[in-house]
KOLLUMVO-919757 format. One line per field, with one value per residue (C-alpha): chain; x, y, z. Coordinates in nm, 4 decimals, padded with zeros to 6 digits. Each point is the difference from the previous one (the first is absolute). Example, Ala and Ser with C-alpha at 12.3 -4.5 7.8 and 13.67 -1.06 7.14 Angstrom:
<vextis>
chain A:A
u 01.2300:00.1370
v -00.4500:00.3440
w 00.7800:-00.0660
</vextis>
This chain:
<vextis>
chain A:A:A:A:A:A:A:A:A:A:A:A:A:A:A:A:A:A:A:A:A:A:A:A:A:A:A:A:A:A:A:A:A:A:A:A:A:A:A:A:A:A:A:A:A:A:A:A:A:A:A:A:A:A:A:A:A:A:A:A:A:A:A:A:A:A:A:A:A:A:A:A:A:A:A:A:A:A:A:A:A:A:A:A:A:A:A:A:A:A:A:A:A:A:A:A:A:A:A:A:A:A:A:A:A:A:A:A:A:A:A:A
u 17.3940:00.2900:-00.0814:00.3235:-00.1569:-00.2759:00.1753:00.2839:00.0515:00.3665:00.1823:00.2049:00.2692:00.2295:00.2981:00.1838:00.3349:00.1706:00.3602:00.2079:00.0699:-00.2971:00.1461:-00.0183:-00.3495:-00.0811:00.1656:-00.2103:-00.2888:00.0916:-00.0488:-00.3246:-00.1249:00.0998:-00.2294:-00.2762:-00.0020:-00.1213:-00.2769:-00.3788:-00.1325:00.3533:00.0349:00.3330:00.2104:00.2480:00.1943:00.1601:00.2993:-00.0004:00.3228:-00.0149:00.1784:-00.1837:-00.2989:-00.1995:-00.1902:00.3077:-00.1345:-00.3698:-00.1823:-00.2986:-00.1907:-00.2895:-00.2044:-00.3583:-00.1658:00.0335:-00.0443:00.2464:00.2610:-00.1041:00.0328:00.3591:00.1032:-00.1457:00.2042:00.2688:00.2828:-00.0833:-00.0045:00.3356:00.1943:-00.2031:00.0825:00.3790:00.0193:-00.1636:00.2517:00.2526:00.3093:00.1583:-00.2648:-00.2568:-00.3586:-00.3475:-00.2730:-00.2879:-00.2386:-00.3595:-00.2278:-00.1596:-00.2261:00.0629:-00.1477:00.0713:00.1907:00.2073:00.1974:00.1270:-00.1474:00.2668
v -04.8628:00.2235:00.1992:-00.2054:-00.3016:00.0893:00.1547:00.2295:00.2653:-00.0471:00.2624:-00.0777:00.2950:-00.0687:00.2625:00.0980:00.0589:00.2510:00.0337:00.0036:-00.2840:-00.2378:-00.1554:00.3544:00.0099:-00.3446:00.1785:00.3175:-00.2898:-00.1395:00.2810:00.1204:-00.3967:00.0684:00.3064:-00.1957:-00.3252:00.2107:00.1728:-00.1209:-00.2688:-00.1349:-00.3559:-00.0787:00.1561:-00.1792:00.1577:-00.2273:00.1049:-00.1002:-00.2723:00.1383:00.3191:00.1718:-00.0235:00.2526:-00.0131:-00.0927:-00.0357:-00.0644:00.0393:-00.2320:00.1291:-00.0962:00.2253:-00.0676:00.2484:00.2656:00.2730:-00.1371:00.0408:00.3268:00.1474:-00.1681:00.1543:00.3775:-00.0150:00.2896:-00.3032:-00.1427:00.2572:00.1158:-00.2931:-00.0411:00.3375:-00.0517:-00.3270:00.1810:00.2760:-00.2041:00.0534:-00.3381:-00.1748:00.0816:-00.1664:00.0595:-00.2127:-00.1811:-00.0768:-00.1286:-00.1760:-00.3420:-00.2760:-00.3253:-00.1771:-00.3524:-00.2417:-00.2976:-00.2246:-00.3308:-00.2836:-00.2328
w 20.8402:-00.1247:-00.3413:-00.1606:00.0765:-00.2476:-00.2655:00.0347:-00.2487:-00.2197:-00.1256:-00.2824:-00.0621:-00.2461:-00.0561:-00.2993:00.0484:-00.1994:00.1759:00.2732:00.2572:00.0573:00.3445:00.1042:-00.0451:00.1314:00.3545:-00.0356:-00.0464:00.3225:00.1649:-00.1490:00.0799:00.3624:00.0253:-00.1937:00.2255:00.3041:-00.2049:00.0382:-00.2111:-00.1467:-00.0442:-00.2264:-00.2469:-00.2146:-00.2499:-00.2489:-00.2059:-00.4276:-00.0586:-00.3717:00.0126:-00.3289:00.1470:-00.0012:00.3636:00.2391:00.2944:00.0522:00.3782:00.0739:00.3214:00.2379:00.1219:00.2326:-00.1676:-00.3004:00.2624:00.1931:-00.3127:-00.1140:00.3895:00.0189:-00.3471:00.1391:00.3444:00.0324:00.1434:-00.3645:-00.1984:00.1473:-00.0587:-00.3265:-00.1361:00.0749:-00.2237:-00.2824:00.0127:00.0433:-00.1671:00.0349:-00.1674:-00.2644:-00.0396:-00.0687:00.2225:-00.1482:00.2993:00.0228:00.1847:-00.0882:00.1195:-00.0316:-00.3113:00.0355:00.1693:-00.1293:00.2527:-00.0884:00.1876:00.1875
</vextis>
């Protein structure tokens, strides 16, 4: 049995945009989620995008990972901390990341 199938890890990273173009930095996501996908341990990554423009956490990534040591070796390898380091000094785009790592606490589905 998979780790994931137990209880994956979720990272919750919420960013805090502060200027500049966010489709811009939904591309330069892209492209940091293509390096991720191929990295041990990932499961998912969504990043959803705030319809209220004042808010303050635009766009907010919700992750899977197997194992917490899977995330933390993902988030210390060089192809990640490349393409990392180039959307933080950005200069098309401005934000400041929130992430962290969480275990799920309960579950609520609606029965059919």
């Amino acid at each position: 049995m998979r780790k994931s199938q137990i209880d994956p890890m979720v990272l919750i990273n919420v960013f805090e945009l502060t200027g500049g173009d966010i489709e811009e930095l939904v591309a330069d996501w892209q492209m940091a989620l293509d390096v991720m996908r191929n990295m041990s341990g990932f499961i998912s990554s969504t990043l959803h995008r705030s319809v209220d423009g004042n808010a303050k956490f635009q766009l907010i990534n919700v992750a899977h990972w197997e194992s917490a040591e899977d995330f933390q070796a993902a988030f210390a390898d060089p192809e990640f901390l490349s393409i990392s380091g180039k959307m933080l000094a950005s200069d098309r785009y401005s934000f400041t990341p929130h992430p962290s790592i969480y275990r799920r606490a309960l579950t609520t589905e609606i029965q059919g």
